[in-house]
C-alpha positions in Angstrom: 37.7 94.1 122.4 36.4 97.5 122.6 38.2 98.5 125.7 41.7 97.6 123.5 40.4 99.8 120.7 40.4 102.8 122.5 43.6 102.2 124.2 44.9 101.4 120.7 43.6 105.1 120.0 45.0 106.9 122.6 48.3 105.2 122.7 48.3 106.5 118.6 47.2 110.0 119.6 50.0 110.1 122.2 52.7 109.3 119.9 51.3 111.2 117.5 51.3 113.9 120.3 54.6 113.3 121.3 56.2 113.4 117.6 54.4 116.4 116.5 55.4 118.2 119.7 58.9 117.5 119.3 59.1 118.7 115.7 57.4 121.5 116.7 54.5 120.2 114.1 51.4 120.4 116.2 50.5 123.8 118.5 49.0 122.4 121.7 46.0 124.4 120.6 44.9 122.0 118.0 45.3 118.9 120.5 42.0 117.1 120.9 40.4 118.5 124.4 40.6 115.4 126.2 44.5 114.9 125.7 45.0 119.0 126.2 45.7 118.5 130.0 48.1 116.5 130.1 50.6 119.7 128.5 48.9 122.2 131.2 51.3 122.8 133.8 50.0 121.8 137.3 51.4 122.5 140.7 52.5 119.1 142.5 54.3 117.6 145.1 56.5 116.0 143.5 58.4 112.7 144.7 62.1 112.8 143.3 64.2 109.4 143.2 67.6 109.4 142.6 69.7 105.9 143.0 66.6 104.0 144.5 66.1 106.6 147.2 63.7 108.6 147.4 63.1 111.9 148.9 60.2 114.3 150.8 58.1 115.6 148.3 58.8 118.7 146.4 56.6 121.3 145.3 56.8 121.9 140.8 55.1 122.9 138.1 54.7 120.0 135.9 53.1 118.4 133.0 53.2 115.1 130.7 57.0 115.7 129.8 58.4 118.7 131.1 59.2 120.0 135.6 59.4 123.5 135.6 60.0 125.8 139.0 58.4 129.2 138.8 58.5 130.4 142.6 61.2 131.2 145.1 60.1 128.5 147.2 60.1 125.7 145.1 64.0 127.0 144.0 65.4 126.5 147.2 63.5 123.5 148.2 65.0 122.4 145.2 68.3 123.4 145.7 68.4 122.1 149.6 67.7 118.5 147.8 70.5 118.9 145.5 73.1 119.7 148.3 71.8 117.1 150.3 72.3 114.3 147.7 76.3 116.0 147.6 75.8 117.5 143.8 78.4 119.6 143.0 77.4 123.0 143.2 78.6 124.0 139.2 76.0 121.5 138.2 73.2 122.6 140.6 73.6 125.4 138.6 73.4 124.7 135.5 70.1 122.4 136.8 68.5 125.0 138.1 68.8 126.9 135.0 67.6 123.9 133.2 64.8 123.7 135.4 63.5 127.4 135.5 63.4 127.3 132.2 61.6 123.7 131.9 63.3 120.6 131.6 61.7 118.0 129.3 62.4 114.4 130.0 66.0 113.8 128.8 66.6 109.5 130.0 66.8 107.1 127.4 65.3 104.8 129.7 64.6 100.8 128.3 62.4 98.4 130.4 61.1 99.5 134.2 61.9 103.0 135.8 63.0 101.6 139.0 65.4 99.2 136.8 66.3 101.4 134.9 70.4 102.4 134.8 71.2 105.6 133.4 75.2 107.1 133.1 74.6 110.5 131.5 78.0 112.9 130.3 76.1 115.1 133.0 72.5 114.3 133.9 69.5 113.4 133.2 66.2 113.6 133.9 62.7 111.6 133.4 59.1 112.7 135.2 56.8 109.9 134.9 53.5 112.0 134.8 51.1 109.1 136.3 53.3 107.6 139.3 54.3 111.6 139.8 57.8 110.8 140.0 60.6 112.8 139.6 63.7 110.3 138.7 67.2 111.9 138.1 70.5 110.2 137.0 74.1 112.2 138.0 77.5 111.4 136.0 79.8 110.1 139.4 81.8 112.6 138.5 79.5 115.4 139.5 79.2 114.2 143.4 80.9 115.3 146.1 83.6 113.0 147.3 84.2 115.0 150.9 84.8 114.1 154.6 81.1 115.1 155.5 80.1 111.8 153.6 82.2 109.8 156.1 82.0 108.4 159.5 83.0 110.9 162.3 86.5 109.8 164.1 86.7 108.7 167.8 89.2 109.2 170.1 90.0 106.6 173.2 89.5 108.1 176.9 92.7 109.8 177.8 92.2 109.0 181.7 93.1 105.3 182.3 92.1 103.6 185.3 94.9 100.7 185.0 98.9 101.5 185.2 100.7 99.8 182.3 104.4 99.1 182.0 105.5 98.3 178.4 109.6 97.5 178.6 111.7 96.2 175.4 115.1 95.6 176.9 118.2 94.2 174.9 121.8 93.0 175.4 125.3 93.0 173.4 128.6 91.9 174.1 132.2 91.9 172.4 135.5 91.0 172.5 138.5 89.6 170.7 140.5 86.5 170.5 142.3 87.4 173.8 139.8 88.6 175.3 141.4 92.4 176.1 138.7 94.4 174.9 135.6 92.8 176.0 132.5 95.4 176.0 128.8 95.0 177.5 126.4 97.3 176.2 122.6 97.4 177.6 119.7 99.3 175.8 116.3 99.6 177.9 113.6 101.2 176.3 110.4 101.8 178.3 106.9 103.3 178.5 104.9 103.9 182.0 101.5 104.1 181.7 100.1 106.3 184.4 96.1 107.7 185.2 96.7 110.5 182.9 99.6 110.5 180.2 102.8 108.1 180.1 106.5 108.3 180.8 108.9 107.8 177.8 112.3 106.8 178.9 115.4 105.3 176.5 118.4 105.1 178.1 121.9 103.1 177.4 124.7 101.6 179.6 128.2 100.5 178.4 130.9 98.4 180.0 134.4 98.5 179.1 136.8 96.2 180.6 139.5 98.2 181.4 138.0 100.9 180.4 135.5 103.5 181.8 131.7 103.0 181.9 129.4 104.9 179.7 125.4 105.8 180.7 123.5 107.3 178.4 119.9 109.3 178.6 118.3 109.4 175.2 115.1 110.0 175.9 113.2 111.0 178.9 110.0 112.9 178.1 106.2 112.5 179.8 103.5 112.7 176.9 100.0 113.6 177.9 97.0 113.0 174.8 93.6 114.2 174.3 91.0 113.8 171.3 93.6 114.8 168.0 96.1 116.8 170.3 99.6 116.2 172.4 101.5 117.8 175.0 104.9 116.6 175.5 107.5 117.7 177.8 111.3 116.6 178.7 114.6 115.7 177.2 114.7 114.1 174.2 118.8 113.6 171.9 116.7 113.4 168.8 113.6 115.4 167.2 111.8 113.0 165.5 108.8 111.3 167.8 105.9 113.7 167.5 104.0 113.8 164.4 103.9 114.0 160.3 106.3 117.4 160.9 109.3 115.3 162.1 110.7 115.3 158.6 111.1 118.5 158.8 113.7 118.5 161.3 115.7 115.5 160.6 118.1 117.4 159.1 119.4 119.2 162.9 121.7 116.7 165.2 119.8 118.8 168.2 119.5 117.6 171.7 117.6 119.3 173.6 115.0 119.9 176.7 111.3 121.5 175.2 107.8 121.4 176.0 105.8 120.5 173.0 101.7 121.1 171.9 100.9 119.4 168.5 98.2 116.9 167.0 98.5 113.4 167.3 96.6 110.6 166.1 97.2 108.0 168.8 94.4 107.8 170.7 92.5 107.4 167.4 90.1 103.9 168.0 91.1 101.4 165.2 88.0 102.2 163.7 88.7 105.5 163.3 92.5 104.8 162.0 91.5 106.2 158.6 94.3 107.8 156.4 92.6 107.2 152.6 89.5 107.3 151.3 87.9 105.8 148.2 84.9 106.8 147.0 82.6 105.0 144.4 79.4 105.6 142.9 76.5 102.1 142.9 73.8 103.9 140.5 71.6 100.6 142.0 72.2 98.2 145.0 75.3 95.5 144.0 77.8 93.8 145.2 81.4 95.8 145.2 84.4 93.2 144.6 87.9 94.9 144.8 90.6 92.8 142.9 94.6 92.7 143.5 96.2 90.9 140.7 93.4 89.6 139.7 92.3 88.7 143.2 89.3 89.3 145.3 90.5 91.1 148.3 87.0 92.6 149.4 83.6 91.8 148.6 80.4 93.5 149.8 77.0 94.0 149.6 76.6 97.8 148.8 73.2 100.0 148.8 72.8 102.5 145.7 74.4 105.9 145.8 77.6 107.5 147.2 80.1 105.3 149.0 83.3 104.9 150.1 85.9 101.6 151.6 89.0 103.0 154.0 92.4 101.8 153.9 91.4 99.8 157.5 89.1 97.3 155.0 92.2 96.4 153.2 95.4 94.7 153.5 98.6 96.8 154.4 100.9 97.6 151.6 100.8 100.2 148.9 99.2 98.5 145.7 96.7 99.3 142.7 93.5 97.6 142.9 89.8 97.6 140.7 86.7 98.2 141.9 84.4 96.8 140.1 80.2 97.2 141.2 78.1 94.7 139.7 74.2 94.6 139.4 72.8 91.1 138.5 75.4 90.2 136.2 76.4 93.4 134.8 79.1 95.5 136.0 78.1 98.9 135.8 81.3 100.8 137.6 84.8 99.7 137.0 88.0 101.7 138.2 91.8 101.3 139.2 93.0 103.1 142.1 96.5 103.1 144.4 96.2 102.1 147.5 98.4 103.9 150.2 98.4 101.4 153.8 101.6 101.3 155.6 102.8 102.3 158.8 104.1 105.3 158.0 100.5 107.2 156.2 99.5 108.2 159.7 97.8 111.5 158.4 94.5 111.4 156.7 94.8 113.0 153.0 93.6 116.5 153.2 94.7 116.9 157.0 97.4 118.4 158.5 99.6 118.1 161.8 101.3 120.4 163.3 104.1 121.4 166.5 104.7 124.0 168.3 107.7 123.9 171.1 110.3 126.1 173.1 112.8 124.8 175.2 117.2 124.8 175.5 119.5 122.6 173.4 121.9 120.6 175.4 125.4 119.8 175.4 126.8 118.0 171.5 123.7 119.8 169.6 125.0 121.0 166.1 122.7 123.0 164.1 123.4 122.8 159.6 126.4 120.8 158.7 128.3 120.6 155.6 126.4 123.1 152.8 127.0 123.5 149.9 127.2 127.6 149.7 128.6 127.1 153.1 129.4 125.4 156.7 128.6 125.9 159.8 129.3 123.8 163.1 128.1 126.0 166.0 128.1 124.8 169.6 124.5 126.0 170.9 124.5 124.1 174.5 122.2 126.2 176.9 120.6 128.4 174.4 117.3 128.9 173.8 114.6 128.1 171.1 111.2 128.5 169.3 110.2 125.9 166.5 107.2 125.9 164.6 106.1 123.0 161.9 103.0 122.3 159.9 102.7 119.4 157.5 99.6 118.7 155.1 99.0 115.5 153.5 98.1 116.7 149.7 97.2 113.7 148.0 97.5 109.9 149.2 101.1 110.3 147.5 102.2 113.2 148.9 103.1 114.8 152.1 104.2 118.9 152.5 105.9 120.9 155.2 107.3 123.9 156.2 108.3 125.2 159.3 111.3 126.9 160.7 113.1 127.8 164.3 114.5 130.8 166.2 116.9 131.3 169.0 119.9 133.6 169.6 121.9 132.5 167.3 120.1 133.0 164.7 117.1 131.7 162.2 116.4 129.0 160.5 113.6 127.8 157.7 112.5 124.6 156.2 110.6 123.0 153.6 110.3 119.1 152.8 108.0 116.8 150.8 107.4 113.0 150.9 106.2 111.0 148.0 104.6 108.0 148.7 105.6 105.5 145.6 104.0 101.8 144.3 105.6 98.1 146.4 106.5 100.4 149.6 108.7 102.7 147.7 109.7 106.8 149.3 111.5 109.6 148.3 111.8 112.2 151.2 113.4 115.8 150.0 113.9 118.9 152.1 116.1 121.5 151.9 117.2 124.3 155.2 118.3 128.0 155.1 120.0 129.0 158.4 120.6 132.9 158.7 119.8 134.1 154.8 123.2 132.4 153.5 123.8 129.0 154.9 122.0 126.4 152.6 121.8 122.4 152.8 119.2 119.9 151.1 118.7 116.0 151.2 117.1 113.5 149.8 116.3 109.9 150.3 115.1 107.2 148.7 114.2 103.8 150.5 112.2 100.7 148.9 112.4 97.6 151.0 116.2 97.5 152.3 117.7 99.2 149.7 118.4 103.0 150.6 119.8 105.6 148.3 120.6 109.3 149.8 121.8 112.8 148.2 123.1 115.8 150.1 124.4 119.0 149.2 123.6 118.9 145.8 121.7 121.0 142.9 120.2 117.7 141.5 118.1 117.6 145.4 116.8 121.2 145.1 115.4 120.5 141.7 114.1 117.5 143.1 112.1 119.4 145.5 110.3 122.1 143.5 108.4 120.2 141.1 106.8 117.8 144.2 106.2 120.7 146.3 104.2 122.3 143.4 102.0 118.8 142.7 98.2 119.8 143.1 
């Protein structure tokens, strides 16, 4: 009975304390001795917990309420821990500011520390004086959400010890009720693995009865890949087979015989395959369930503190989903995001690819048709070329470029932009300027099979400047 009485006491005294402190009532001076050290400030090693994990110990100046750092040392021990736990830097500022000045316990924490959940507009902070425990709570918001947080990609070996011969080979054939204009026409495409690269080959062959015979070479080019990069060499009647930058060039009916050097992500492992991020904060250890239409696609165990699910977890498509983290039975996160999955987002957002080739154009190569300041249909067969691309993946919804050419005829320049829409929806704009005053734009829009294009028009250049200017 005794021993309660005095804890009755002190526990009075300490509120007592506390209230008088905060009103600014009671002057540590006139504290009782015994209860005057727990407002001296102390060096410590502090221990500093932040979503269940817990970190080296820190050196601070502490007492019952308040963490203080006085020396250089303990500021950039300080600071190192803040980075490490991906803080952005504009609030490690204003922390350490907080923090050389003295920052008082801030939490309005109910129930157990380690239980406790705290979502503050910025942060907050509680030191428990007896377990010497530093524990701080960040608003999501305030974390970093970059590529260091994520799993490095791998590339496969480029040297293969087996030979591999992938062929796709089809057959058509017309004629008329009297059978006087009967046609055969063969398309063989094929790919030739060999110990280091492959041979790309497309080629067509047409019969006409009592006609002549057609052959036709459409593709013929050897490819050799390493880690994120691609050398490619040969003939090729088209310009769209290396990377992201082939929408730049679409708009140029250019055969032609280059050498190539780009990026490429085909070697990437499927585990690697990653073009979109999301990110999500757990404040405590849960279980993540992700919903489309108000189904569980994904569910999984998730440890406290920054994380993130790739588009390789979920199915293909381009959708809006909800994340939703719960701990026990609370939900403590909740957010919609689009997802971007198809084929065609092969670069990562905030990457870029990019091409560099010279070589000739061939024979039926027509560079900027049908303008609308102007036309031009010149025969270029046997000249040469320089071309230059670079595309950058801005956001999971939108894709930039610019590149442009040279050769002896003169120059050429090139912007485009892809938006990536909701249900597998696309709207592709660029726009080309050959020699200063020859001007022609496009647009496309495809969703499922229905396809809607634009050329030569005003309405396709205004298209294009307010998605190039999306941040």
């Amino acid at each position: 009975m005794k021993q309660v009485n005095i804890l009755l006491r002190i526990a009075v005294v300490l509120v007592g304390v506390s209230v008088g402190l905060a009103y600014g009532q009671l002057p540590v001076k006139n504290l009782p001795d015994d209860f005057k050290a727990l407002f001296d400030f102390k060096q410590k090693n502090v221990e500093l917990i932040f979503t269940d994990k817990s970190s080296d110990s820190l050196p601070m100046f502490v007492n019952y309420d308040t963490v203080k750092l006085n020396s250089e040392q303990q500021k950039q021990a300080f600071i190192q821990e803040l980075k490490r736990l991906h803080i952005k830097q504009s609030l490690i500022t204003d922390i350490m500011y907080d923090f050389e000045q003295g920052a008082k316990n801030s939490a309005d924490c109910e129930g157990t520390l380690s239980q406790c959940i705290v979502t503050p507009d910025r942060y907050s902070t509680l030191y428990d004086y007896y377990s010497n425990k530093l524990y701080l709570w960040v608003n999501p918001n305030y974390l970093e959400t970059d590529s260091n947080i994520s799993s490095q990609q791998e590339y496969a070996e480029s040297k293969k010890d087996n030979y591999t011969l992938i062929n796709h080979f089809n057959a058509y054939s017309n004629t008329n009720n009297e059978f006087d204009n009967t046609s055969f026409n063969f398309y063989d495409d094929s790919i030739i693995g060999l110990k280091y690269g492959y041979l790309d080959t497309q080629t067509g062959y047409f019969i006409h009865m009592g006609g002549d015979d057609d052959f036709d070479l459409d593709r013929m080019q050897y490819n050799y890949e390493f880690d994120r990069y691609r050398f490619q060499v040969g003939y090729n009647s088209t310009t769209d087979n290396f990377n992201a930058t082939d929408v730049l060039f679409k708009m140029n009916n250019t055969s032609e015989i280059a050498f190539g050097f780009g990026t490429s992500s085909n070697l990437l492992k499927s585990q690697s395959r990653v073009t979109q991020k999301i990110f999500y904060f757990a404040p405590k250890s849960g279980v993540l369930n992700i919903y489309r239409d108000g189904r569980i696609i994904l569910q999984k165990n998730v440890p406290s503190g920054q994380g993130l699910i790739t588009n390789n977890e979920l199915p293909k498509g381009r959708y809006d989903v909800i994340l939703e983290l719960k701990v026990g039975d609370d939900v403590v996160y909740k957010e919609t995001r689009t997802i971007f999955n198809t084929n065609d987002d092969q670069l990562a957002t905030g990457n870029f690819d990019y091409l560099i080739s010279t070589g000739i154009y061939k024979k039926d190569s027509d560079l900027n048709t049908d303008s609308f300041l102007g036309k031009i249909n010149t025969e270029v067969d046997g000249e040469s070329f320089i071309r230059t691309g670079i595309s950058y993946r801005a956001a999971d919804y939108l894709l930039l470029s610019i590149g442009g050419s040279t050769s002896s005829i003169g120059n050429s320049g090139m912007v485009a932009a892809k938006a990536y829409m909701p249900m597998g929806a696309a709207l592709t704009v660029r726009s080309q300027i050959f020699n200063k005053n020859v001007y022609q734009a496009e647009a496309f829009f495809n969703w499922n099979n229905f396809h809607l294009i634009m050329k030569n028009t005003k309405m396709v250049v205004m298209m294009l400047i307010p998605m190039i200017t999306i941040r």
